[in-house]
Structures are given as structure tokens and as C-alpha cells.
N, C-alpha and C positions, 0 to 999 in steps of 0.2 A: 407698196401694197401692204400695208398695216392691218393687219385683222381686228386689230382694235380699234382703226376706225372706220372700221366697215360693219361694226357689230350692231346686230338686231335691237334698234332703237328701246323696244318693248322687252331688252334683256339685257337688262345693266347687270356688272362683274356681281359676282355673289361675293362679297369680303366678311373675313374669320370666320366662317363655320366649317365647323370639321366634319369632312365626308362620313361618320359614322353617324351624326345627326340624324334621328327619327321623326318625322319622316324627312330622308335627302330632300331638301327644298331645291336644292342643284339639278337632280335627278326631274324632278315637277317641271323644272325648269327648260329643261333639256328635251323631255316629252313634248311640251309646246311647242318648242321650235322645231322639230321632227315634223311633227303634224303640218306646220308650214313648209314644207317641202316642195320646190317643186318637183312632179311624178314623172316620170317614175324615178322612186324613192329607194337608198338602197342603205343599209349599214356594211361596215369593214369589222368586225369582229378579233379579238384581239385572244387566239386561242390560249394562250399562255398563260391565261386566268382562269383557265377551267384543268378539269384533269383529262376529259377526252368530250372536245366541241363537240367532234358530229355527233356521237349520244346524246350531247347537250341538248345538241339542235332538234335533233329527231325528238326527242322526247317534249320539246317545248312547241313541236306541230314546224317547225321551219324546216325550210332545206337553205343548203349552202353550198357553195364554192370556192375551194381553196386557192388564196391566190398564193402558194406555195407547189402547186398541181405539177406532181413528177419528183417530188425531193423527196419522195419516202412517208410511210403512214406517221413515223412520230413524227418528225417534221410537220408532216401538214397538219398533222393534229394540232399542234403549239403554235404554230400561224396563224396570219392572219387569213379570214373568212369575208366571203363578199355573199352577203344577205339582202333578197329583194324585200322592199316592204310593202309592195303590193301582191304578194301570192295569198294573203289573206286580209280578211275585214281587220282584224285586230291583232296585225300582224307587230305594230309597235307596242304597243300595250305587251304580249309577248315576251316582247325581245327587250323591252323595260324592266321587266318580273327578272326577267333570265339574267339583264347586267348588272340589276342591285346597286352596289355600292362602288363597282368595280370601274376605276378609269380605263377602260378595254373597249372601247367605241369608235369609231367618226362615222357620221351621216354624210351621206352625199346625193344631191337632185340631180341626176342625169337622162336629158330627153331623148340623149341617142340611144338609150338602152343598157342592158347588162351585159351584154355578149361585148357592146364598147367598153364599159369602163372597166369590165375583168381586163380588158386587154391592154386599157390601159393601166392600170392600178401597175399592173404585172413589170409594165415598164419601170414605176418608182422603184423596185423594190431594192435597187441597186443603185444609188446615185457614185457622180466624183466631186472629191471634196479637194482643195490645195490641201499640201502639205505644209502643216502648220508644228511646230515640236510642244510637246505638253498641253495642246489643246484637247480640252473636254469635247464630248460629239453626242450628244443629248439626242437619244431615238436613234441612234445608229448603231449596229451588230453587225457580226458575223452570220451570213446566211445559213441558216440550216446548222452552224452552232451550238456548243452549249449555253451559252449568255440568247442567243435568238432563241432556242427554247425556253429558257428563264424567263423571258420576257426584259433582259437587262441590256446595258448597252454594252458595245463590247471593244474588240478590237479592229482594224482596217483587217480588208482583204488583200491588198495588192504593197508589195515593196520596192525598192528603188526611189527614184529623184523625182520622178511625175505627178500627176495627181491621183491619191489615194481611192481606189473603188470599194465602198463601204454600203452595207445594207441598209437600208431607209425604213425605220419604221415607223412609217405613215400612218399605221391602223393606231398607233398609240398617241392621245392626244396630247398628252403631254410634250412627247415629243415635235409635235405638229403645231403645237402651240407656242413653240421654241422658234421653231425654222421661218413657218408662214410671215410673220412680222419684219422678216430681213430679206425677202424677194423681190426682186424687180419686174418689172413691168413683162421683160420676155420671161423668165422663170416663173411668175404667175401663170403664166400662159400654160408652160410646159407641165407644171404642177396639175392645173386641172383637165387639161387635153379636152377632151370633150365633153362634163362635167360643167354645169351650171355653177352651184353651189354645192358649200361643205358647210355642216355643223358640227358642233363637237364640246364638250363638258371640260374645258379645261382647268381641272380640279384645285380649287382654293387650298385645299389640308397639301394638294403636292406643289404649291406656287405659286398655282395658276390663277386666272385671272375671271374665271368662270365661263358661261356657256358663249361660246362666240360663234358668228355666224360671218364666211365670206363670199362676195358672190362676183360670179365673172361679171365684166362689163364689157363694154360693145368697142370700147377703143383699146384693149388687149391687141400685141403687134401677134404675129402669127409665133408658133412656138418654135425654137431650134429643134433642130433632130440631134438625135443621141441621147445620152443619159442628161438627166439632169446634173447640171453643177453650180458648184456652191465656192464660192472665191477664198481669199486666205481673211479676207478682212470680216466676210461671215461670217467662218467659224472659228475666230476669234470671237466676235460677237456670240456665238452660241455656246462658246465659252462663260463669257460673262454672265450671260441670262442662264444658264445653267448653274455658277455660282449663285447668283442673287435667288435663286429659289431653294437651293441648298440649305442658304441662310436663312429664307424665311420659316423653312421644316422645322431646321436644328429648334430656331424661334420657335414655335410652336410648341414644339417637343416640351424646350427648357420651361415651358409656361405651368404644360400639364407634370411632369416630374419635378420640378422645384419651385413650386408655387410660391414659397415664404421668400426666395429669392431673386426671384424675376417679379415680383407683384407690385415693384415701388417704380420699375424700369418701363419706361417706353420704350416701343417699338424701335426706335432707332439707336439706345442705348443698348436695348438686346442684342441687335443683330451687331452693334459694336465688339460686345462681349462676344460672338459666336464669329466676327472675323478675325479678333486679335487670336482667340483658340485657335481655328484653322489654320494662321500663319505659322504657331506654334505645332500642330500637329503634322504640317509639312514638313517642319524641320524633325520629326521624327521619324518620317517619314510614312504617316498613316495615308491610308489610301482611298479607303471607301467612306461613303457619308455616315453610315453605322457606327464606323471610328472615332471623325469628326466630330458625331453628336454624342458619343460617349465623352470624348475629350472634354467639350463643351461643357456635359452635366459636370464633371469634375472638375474643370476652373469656378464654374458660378458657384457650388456648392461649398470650395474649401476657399474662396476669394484669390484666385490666383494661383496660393499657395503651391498647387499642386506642380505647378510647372516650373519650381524654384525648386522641387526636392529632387534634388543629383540622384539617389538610387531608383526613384521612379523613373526618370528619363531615362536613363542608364537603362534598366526592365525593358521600358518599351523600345525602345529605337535600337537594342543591339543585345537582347533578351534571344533564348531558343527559339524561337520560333521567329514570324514575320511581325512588324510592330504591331499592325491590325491583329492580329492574333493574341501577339501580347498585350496589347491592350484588354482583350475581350477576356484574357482570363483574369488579367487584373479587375479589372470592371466588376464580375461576377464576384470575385472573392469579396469586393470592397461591400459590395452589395449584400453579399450572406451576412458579415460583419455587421454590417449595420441595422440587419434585420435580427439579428442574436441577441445585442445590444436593446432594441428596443423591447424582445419580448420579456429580457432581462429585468428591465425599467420597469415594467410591467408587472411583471410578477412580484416586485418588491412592495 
């Protein structure tokens, strides 16, 4: 069940345009295929991009539903929200203004109604994963969390030898644009419950592949009961597609910050240069993508160099503080340095 090939013929990938783009052509894009919906229509809201939805909502004429209902007001607040888009004429139009630039969406056509797919959404919000060691889990948190508030991913909920029960965050397309692609025929099933179709903006600037659209079909077997799960050979997989979008950000990133040095390299040469980095930044043990693409800007910028200088290594990997950390204040200083330096140039 490939959501890439199942995507809205009349909505081919949007490739390199970065979500800041005036006007989002992603966003135009994403509005059209909304409008093809089948009704009743509804958005999953991705609270964790706002600083408090329901004033959002209220203010923007929508009402909403938390499908976080019973975890506490900040909780629900930073949750995800199930938005009908028929309580008004110009209800996408709306809720289009309201998401801007933000990947914090999935649309969904469902004929049985809101009262169904609240109830089912509610079921995702908790899947089981195998227990995989060192695997990445792209859209998956701690419920009710500080990282599920973030809107980041985070840690399993459950310990021991079984399978891991981790929070699903399905309202985030990125996430959902990770997962959807590696489902089978009964997990399809169990994914949409009663739900026709899903669309969703799966953001090019964060890896993605652009606005895709998937839709139930008639020979779907019935769905299992229980949570959804996800095998060890998935999330592995959603490891790797997790890496490969990493690498195309870092990519990105290195484009816009080291123009002079990324501008001779193709794409597949960059993201060379940003995986030999990350094998390197593992062994110092950095963690987050932040790290990663700082690491990154500092091999492209001094040609390697940097990761052959012993008292840097040394710094970051076993420095006061955590390497990510040490990195970030290395980073900064190198950065003031070089900004001092140039005003210096400058002024001569």
C-alpha cells in the first residue's frame, strides 16, 4: 500500500522548493486536493505549532475536538485536533490561512462521520512497534510528554522484551508520510477504520515527497483488532526513510549556508559529504539532526579538515557538557569568529 502510488494523478511531488516559498505553491497545492474530498471532510490539526489551538480555532470561526480529550488542558492543547470542514462555507479556505507554512495537517474524507473517525483517530494514537535497538521512530512520542508537546519524537512508553507501545503521531505528516508507504494490505485497513481517504502536504524543505493522497479500496481484508502494529522489519525501514530525509535537510541546509561550497556538487555528492559527516558525528557521539547539520556545515566548509583536528574531537565527544551541546557552543563561537573576522575585512 504505497502512497506514492496511489497519489492524486493531478498532484505530482513538488521537488526543491523550500516551504518558506511566497506564495507556498505546496500549500495551493494541498488546498486543491482538500477540496476534493470526499464529505464529510475533516482536518487532524497538529496543536504543537500553535501556542494555544483552541483560541486559534475560536478566533479563526472553527470549532474542534481534541483527540487528546481527558489528558489535561496543556496536553490537549499541543495535540492533535479533529476539525470538520463542512461546519462552514469557507471552512478550508480558514483553516488554509490558519496552517500557513506549518507541516501540522492531515485531511481525511470520511462518510461515516466525525463522532466515527474521532473515535477512531483516538485508537491510533498509541500503536505497537517490535523492538528494534537503535532504531529511529519518525512520528512517534510519548503521550502527553514533553517531546509530544514539542511536537518531536520521542521515547517508547513500555519496557521489557515485548513489543514497544509508542505514541503515533498521525496528525503530523511527516510522520505519516514515513509510515503509510510500509503498510500492508490488513494494516491499511486498520490505519483508516472507517475513513475513506487521507491527504496530506508532505513537506519537500522536510524530505517529503509533496502533497499525496491515499484512498481506501474495495478489496481491503477486514482490519485486526487491537492497536496497530508495525514489525521489526518496518521500523527498521522507518529508520532508514527517516535517515534519507535527514540527509536531504542537512542537503538543503548545506546549500543555503555554504553556497561557494556545495554549488559545484550534485545532489548525490552532497548528501555523500552529509553521510560520511553523520558516520563521523556518531562516533562522537552527537545525537540530534541540529548536531548533525552543524557537523556537516563544519566538514564542507573546512574540507574535512575538521574531523582530523584531535583537540576538536576531543571538545566535542568528551568536552563538559553533552557532545551535542559541545558542539553547539563550539558552533557559535566559530561562527561569532568568523563574523568578527569579516567585519574586520571590512572595515580595512
Amino acid at each position: 500500500m504505497d502512497v506514492r502510488q496511489q497519489a492524486d494523478p493531478d498532484h505530482e511531488p513538488v521537488a526543491g522548493q523550500p516551504e518558506t516559498a511566497a506564495p507556498p505553491a505546496g500549500l495551493a497545492e494541498l488546498a486543491l486536493a482538500v477540496s476534493r474530498l470526499q464529505h464529510p471532510a475533516f482536518a487532524v490539526l497538529d496543536g504543537a505549532h500553535w501556542d494555544d489551538m483552541p483560541t486559534k480555532l475560536e478566533r479563526a470561526g472553527l470549532g474542534g475536538r481534541s483527540l487528546y480529550l481527558g489528558a489535561g488542558q496543556a496536553v490537549e492543547a499541543a495535540g492533535p485536533w479533529l476539525v470538520s470542514l463542512d461546519q462552514r462555507p469557507d471552512a478550508v479556505g480558514a483553516l488554509m490561512e490558519l496552517l500557513g507554512e506549518r507541516p501540522a495537517a492531515v485531511f481525511w474524507g470520511c462518510e461515516a462521520g466525525e463522532a466515527a473517525l474521532w473515535r477512531h483517530l483516538r485508537t491510533l494514537n498509541q500503536i505497537e512497534i517490535a523492538r528494534v535497538p537503535d532504531a529511529a521512530e519518525p512520528g512517534l512520542a510519548v503521550p502527553g510528554g514533553a517531546d509530544a508537546a514539542a511536537g518531536n519524537a520521542g521515547l517508547p512508553t513500555s519496557t521489557g522484551e515485548g513489543p514497544e507501545i509508542v505514541s503515533f503521531r498521525h496528525w503530523d505528516p511527516r510522520g505519516l508520510g514515513s509510515v503509510l508507504p510500509l503498510l500492508d494490505a490488513a494494516q491499511f485497513a486498520r490505519m483508516f477504520g472507517p475513513a475513506n481517504e487521507v491527504v496530506f502536504l508532505d513537506p519537500p524543505a522536510h524530505g517529503g515527497f509533496g502533497v499525496r493522497r491515499a484512498v481506501r479500496t474495495p478489496d481491503l481484508p477486514i482490519a485486526p483488532h487491537g492497536r496497530m502494529r508495525l514489525s521489526a522489519e518496518q521500523v527498521l525501514a522507518l529508520d532508514e526513510a527517516v535517515q534519507v530525509r535527514s540527509t536531504r535537510r542537512i542537503g538543503r541546509y548545506l546549500r543555503e549556508t555554504a553556497p561557494e561550497e556545495a554549488a559545484h556538487l550534485t545532489d548525490g555528492q552532497l548528501h555523500k559529504i552529509v553521510e560520511d559527516s553523520a558516520a563521523e558525528g556518531r562516533l562522537l557521539g552527537l545525537r540530534s539532526e541540529r548536531a548533525q547539520g552543524q557537523w556537516a556545515y563544519l566538514a564542507i566548509t573546512t574540507g574535512g579538515v575538521i574531523g582530523r583536528d584531535g583537540k576538536v574531537v576531543a571538545h566535542v565527544a568528551r568536552g563538559q557538557d553533552s557532545p551535542d551541546t559541545n558542539l553547539d557552543v563550539l558552533f557559535a563561537r566559530m561562527v561569532r569568529l568568523a563574523q568578527e573576522e569579516a567585519r574586520a575585512v571590512g572595515q580595512r
